[in-house]
Each structure stands twice: as C-alpha cells, then as structure tokens.
KEGUDO-678814 format. One record per residue: residue number from 0; x, y, z of N, C-alpha, C, O in turn. Coordinates in nm, 2 decimals. Layout:
# residues N
+-----+--------+--------+--------+--------+--------+--------+--------+--------+--------+--------+--------+--------+
:   i :    n.X :    n.Y :    n.Z :   ca.X :   ca.Y :   ca.Z :    c.X :    c.Y :    c.Z :    o.X :    o.Y :    o.Z :
+-----+--------+--------+--------+--------+--------+--------+--------+--------+--------+--------+--------+--------+
: NUM :      X :      Y :      Z :      X :      Y :      Z :      X :      Y :      Z :      X :      Y :      Z :
...
+-----+--------+--------+--------+--------+--------+--------+--------+--------+--------+--------+--------+--------+
//
This chain:
# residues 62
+-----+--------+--------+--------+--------+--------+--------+--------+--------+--------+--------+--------+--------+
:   i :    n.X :    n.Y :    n.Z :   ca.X :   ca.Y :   ca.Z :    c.X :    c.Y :    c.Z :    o.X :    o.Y :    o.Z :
+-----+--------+--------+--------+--------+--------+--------+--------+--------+--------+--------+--------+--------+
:   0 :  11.63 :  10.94 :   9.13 :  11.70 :  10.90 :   9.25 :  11.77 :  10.77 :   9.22 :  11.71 :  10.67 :   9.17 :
:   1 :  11.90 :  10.76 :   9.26 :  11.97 :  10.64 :   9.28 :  11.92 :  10.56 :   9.36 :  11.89 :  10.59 :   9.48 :
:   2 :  11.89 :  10.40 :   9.29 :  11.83 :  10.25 :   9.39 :  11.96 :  10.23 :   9.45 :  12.08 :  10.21 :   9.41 :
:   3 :  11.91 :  10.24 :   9.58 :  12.00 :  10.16 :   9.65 :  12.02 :  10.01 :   9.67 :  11.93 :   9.97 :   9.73 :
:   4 :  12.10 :   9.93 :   9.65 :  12.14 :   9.80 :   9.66 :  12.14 :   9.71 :   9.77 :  12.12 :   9.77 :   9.87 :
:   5 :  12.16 :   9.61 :   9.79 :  12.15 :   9.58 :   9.92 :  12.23 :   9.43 :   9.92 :  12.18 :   9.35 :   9.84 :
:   6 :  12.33 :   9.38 :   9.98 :  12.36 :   9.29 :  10.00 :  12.28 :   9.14 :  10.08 :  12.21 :   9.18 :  10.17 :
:   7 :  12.29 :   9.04 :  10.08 :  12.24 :   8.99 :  10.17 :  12.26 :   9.00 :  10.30 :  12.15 :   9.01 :  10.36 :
:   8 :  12.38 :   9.00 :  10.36 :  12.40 :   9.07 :  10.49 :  12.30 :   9.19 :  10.55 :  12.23 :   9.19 :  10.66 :
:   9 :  12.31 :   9.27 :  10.44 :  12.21 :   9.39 :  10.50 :  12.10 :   9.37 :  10.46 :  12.03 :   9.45 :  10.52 :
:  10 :  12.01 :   9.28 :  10.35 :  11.89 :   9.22 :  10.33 :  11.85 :   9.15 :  10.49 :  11.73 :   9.16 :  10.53 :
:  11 :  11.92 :   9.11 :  10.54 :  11.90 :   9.03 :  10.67 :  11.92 :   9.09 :  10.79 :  11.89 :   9.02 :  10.89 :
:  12 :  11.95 :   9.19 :  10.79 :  11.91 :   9.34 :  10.87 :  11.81 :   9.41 :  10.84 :  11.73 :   9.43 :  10.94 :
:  13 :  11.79 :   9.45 :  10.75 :  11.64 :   9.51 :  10.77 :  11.55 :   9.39 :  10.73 :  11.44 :   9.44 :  10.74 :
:  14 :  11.53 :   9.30 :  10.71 :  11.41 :   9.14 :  10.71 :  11.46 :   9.14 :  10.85 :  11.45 :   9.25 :  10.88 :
:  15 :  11.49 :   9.09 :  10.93 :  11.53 :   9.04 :  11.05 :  11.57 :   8.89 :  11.01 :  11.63 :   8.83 :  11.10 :
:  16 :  11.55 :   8.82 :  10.90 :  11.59 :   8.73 :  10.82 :  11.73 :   8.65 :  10.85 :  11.83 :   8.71 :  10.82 :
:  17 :  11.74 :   8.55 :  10.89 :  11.85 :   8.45 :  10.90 :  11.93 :   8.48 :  10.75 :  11.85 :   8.52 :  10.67 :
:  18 :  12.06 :   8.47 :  10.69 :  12.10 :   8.49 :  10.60 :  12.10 :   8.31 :  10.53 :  12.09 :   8.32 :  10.41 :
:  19 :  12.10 :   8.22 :  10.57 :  12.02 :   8.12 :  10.52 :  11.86 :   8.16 :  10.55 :  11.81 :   8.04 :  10.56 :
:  20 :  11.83 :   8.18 :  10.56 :  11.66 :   8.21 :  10.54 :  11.70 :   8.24 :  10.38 :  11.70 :   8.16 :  10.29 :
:  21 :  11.73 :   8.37 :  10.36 :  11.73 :   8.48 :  10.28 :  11.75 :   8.41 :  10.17 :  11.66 :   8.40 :  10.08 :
:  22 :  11.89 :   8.34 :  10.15 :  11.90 :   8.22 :  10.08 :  11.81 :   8.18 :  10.00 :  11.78 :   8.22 :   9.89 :
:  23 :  11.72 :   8.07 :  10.08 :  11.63 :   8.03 :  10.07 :  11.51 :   8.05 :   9.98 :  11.44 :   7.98 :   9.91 :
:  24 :  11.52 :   8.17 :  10.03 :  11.38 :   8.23 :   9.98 :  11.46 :   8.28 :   9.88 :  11.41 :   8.22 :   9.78 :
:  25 :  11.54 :   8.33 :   9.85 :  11.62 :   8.33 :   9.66 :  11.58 :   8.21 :   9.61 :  11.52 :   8.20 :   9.50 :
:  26 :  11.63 :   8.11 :   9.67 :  11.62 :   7.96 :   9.59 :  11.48 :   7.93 :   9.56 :  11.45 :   7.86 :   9.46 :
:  27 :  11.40 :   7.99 :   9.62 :  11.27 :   7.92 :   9.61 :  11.14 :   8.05 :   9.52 :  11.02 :   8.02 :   9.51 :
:  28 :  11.21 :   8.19 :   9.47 :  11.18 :   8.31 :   9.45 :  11.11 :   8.36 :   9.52 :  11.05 :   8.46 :   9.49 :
:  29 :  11.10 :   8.32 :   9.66 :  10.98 :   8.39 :   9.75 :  11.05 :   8.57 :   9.78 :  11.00 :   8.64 :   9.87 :
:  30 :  11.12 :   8.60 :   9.71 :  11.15 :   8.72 :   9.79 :  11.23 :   8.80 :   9.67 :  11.32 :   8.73 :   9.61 :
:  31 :  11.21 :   8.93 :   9.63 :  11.23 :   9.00 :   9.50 :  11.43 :   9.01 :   9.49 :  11.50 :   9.07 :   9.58 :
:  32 :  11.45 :   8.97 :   9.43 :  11.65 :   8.97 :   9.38 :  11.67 :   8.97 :   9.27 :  11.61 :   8.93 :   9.17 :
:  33 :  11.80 :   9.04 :   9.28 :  11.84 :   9.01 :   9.10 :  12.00 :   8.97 :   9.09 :  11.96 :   8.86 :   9.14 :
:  34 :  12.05 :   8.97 :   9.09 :  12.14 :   8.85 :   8.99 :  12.30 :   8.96 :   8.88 :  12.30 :   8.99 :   8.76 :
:  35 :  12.40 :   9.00 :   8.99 :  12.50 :   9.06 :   8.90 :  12.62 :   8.98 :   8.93 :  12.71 :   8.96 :   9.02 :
:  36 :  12.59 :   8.94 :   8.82 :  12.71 :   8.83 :   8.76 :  12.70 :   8.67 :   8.90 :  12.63 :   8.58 :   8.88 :
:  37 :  12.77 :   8.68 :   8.99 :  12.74 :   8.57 :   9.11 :  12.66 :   8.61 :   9.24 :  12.60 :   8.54 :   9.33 :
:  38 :  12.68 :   8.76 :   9.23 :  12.64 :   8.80 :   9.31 :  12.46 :   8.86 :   9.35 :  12.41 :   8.96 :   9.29 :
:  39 :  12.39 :   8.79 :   9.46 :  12.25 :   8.86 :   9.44 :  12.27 :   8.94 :   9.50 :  12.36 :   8.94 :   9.59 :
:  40 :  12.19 :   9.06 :   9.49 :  12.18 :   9.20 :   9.55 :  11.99 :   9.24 :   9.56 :  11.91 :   9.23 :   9.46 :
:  41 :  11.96 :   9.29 :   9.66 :  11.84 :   9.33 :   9.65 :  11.82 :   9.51 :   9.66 :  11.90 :   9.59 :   9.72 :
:  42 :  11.70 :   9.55 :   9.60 :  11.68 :   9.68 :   9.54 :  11.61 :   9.68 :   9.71 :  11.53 :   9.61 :   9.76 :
:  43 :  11.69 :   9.82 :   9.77 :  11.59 :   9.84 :   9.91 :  11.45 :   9.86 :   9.93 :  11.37 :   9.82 :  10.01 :
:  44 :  11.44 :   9.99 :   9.81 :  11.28 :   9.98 :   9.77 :  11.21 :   9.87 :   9.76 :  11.12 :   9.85 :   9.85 :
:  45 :  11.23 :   9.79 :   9.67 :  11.14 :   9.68 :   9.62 :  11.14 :   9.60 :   9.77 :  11.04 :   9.58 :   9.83 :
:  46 :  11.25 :   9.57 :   9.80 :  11.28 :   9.49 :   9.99 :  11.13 :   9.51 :  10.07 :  11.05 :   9.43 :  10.09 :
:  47 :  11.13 :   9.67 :  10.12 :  11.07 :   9.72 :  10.18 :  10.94 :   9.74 :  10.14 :  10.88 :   9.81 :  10.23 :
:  48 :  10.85 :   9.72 :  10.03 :  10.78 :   9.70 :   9.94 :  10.73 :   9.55 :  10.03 :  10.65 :   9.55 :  10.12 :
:  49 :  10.81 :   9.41 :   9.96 :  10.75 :   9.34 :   9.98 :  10.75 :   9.31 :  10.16 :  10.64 :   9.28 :  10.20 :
:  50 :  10.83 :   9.31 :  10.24 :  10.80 :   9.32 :  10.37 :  10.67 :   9.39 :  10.40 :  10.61 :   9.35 :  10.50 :
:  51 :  10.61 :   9.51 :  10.33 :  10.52 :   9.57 :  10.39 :  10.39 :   9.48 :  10.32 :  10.28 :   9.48 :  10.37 :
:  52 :  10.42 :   9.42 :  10.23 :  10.31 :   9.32 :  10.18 :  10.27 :   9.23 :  10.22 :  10.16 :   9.18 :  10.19 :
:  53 :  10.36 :   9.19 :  10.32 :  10.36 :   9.05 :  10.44 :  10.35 :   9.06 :  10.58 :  10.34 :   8.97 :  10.66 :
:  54 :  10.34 :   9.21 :  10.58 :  10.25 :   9.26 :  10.74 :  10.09 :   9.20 :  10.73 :  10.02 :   9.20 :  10.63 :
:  55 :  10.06 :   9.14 :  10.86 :   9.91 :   9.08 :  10.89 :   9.85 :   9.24 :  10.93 :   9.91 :   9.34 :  10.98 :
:  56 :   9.73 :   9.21 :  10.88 :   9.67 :   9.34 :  10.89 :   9.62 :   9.35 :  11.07 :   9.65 :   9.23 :  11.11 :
:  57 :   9.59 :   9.40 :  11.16 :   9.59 :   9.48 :  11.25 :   9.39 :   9.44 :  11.27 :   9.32 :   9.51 :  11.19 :
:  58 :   9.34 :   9.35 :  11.36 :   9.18 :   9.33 :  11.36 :   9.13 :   9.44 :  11.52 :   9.12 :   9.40 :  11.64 :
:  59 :   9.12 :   9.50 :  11.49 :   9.04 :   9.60 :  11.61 :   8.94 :   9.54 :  11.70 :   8.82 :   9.55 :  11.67 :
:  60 :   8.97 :   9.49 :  11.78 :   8.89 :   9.43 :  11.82 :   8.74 :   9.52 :  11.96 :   8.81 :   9.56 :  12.05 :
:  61 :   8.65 :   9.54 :  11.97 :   8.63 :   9.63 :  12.09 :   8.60 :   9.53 :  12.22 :   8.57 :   9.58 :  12.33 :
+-----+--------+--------+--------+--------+--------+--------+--------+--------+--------+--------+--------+--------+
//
C-alpha cells in the first residue's frame, strides 16, 4: 500500500494542532517527520500512531 503523506496544514487537521504548534514540535522532535529537500511532510500512519500513543487512558471509575 502507498504512505500517504501529509503536509503540515493537513498534519494540523487531523492533530487539531496549531500549525506553529506542529512547527514546534518538529523543532523540538516531539512529533515523527521527515525532511524532502525543505519541505517536512508527515507519514499519516506513523501521525495517527503517535496521536494514539498520547491518548490518557480512560480510569473506570464505579
């Protein structure tokens, strides 16, 4: 299957992410990107990957 790509714009659509946030978190590697030629682009998989790794788990309370 072809990765789909992702621009920052639409990285900041599915994050709910400020596009300086997103930034950000490039500058600082908090957040998976790669690097073609000037341009960062993020892999949607891997995106949606780490968002789901940064969900608080859910405490049941009775």
């Amino acid at each position: 299957m072809k990765e789909k790509y992702l621009t920052v714009k639409d990285a900041s659509s599915l994050t709910t992410l400020s596009p300086s946030t997103i930034y950000s978190y490039v500058h600082y590697k908090v957040i998976p990107y790669a690097k073609i030629g000037a341009r960062i682009v993020f892999e949607e998989n891997r995106l949606r990957q780490w968002l789901k790794s940064k969900e608080k788990k859910m405490v049941k309370r009775d």
